[in-house]
N, C-alpha and C positions, 0 to 999 in steps of 0.2 A: 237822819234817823239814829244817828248815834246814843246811847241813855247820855243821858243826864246825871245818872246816879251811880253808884259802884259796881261793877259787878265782883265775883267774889267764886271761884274758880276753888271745887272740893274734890279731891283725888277719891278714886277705889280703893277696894282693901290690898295692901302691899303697894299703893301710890306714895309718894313724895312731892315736894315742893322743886329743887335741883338740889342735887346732891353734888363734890366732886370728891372722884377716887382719888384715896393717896396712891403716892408712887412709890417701889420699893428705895430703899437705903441711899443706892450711889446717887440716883436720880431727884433726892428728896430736895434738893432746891428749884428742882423745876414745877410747874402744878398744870393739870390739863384742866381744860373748859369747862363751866359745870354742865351738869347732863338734867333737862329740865322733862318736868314729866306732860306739862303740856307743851307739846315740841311746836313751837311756831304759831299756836294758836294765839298767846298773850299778844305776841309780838305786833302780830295785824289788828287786833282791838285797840294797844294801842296808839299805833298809828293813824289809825281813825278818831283818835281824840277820848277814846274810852277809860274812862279810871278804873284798871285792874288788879287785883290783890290774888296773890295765890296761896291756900292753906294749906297747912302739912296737922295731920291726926296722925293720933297712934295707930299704926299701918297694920293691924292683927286684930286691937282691941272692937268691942261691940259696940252698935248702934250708940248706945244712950252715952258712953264714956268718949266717943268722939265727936257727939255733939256738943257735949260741954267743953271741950279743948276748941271745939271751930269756935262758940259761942264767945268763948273768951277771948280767941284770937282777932276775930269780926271787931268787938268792943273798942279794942287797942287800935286800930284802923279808924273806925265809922263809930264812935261814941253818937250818939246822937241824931243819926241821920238816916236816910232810908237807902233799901240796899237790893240788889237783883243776884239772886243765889242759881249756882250753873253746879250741878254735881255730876260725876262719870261713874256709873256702876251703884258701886254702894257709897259712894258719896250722895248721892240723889234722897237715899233715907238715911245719913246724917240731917241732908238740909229737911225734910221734910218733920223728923223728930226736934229738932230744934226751933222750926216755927212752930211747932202744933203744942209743945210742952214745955219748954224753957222759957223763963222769963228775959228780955232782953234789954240792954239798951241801945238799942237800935228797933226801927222798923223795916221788917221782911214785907218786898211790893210783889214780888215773883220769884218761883221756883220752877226753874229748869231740869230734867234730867234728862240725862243722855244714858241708853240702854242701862238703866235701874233696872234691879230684880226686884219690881215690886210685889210681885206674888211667888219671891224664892226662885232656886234653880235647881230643876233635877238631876245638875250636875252636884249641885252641893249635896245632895241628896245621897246620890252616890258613892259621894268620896266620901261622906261624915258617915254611913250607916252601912257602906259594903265595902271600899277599899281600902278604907282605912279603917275606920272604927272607931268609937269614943275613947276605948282605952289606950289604943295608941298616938290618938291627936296631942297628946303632949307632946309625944318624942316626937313626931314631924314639924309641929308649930319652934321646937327647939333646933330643930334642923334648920329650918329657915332662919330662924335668927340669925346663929353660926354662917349661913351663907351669903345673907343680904349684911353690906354694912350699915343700912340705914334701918333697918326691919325693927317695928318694939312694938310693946301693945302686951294683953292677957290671950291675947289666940281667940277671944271668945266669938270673934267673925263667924266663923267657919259656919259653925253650928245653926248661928242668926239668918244664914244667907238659904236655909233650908225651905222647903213650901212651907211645911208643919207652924215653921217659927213664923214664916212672914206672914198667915193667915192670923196666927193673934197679935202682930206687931199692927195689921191692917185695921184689926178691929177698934187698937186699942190708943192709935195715934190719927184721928181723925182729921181730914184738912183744914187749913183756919178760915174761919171766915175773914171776906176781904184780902186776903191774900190769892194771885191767881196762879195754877198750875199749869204749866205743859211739860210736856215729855216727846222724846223721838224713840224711835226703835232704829234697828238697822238686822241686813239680809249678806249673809256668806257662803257659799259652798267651797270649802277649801279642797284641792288639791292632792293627791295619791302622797305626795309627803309635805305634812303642813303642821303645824303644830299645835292645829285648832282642829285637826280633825276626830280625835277621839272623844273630845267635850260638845262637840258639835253632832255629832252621829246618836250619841247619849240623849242632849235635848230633844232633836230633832223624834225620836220615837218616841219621847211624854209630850211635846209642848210646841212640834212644829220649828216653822221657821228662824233661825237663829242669828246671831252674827258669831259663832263658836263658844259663849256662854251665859250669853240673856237671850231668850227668845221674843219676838215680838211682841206677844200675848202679855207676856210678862214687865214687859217695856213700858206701855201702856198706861198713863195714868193724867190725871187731869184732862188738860185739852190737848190733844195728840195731833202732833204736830205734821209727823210723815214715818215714814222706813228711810233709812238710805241704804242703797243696792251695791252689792256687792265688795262690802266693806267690813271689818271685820271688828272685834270688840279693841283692839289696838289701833286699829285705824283711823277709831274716830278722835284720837288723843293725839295724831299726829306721828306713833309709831309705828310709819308705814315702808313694807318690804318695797323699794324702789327697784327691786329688779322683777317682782311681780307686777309694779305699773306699765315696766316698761313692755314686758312681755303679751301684756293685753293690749299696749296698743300698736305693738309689732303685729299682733293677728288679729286687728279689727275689731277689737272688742276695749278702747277706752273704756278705763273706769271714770 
């Protein structure tokens, strides 16, 4: 069952490709491992014979301007061939903006996403319209630059990931024809200290079940494939807390 044809692997907003941290001064002839944002997922496709590509977008910028970078980056790969597009989060509508409006050269056969906010999150909602606010998202979106070393883009995410925005992004980028859609969702209840639980408590009162910042509802798109249980919006990338596995399966409850 393995494709036949590329698949093609598109981070969320603040995703990378691998990155590796420099080392301060004394240490600078040494270098550590790079740190990959799909942690061991590539690894097993390829092993199964799967020809995989992973794309790095500007980590902040909006929808349309990261589809043009994926679009370009796919070409230099797959000039001329047909391709299976896999997106995490808001990677799911880059791929989807970029089959439905860009010209390619290449052919898109399938688009996957894995907990897309296709109808926005009222966590974004939130942050862009009450914690933070329009006129201060510069100085946060400049904060994170300053912290991430890989972090670039215009900031204009934030804003895009809103219900408001994604209700005319839905209108306005319809599915191609010939082209097939699925999507997964996924389900978390995090834990008295967890770091998904105040984005998680937020959805869960607009939009229901969550994996702590796409809800299911939201998830949803094409031909829907399943939830997976008890897994969180990092888990499904492969960054997953191993001492919470192990804790669930010390008291009967494997995940």
């Amino acid at each position: 069952k393995t494709p036949h044809n590329p698949m093609i692997f598109c981070h969320g907003l603040l995703g990378f490709d691998a990155i590796t941290l420099p080392l301060p001064p004394p240490l600078g002839s040494f270098s550590l491992p790079p740190i990959y944002h799909w942690r061991g997922i590539t690894d097993v496709l390829r092993t199964n014979g799967v020809e995989v590509y992973v794309m790095r977008v500007p980590a902040t910028s909006g929808i349309a301007q990261r589809a043009e970078v994926l679009r370009d980056k796919i070409t230099e790969k797959c000039r001329g061939r047909k391709v299976h597009l896999v997106g995490h989060s808001m990677g799911g509508l880059d791929c989807r903006y970029l089959t439905s409006k860009l010209e390619c050269e290449f052919e898109v056969l399938t688009v996957t996403t894995v907990s897309t906010p296709h109808r926005g999150s009222s966590f974004a909602d939130y942050c862009v319209h009450e914690l933070i606010g329009r006129e201060r998202l510069p100085a946060v979106i400049s904060l994170i630059d300053t912290i991430l070393p890989y972090s670039d883009g215009d900031g204009t995410a934030f804003e895009q990931l809103t219900t408001t925005h994604m209700r005319e992004f839905n209108e306005e980028v319809p599915d191609k024809p010939g082209v097939r859609y699925f999507s997964w969702g996924a389900t978390y209840e995090p834990g008295l200290v967890d770091s998904f639980r105040w984005p998680h408590g937020v959805i869960l009162a607009k939009e229901g079940p969550n994996d702590g910042l796409v809800s299911v509802q939201s998830a949803q798109w094409g031909e829907y494939e399943g939830t997976v249980t008890h897994v969180n919006h990092l888990d499904l990338i492969g960054w997953m807390n191993a001492a919470r596995y192990r804790w669930a399966e010390f008291v009967g409850t494997k995940i």
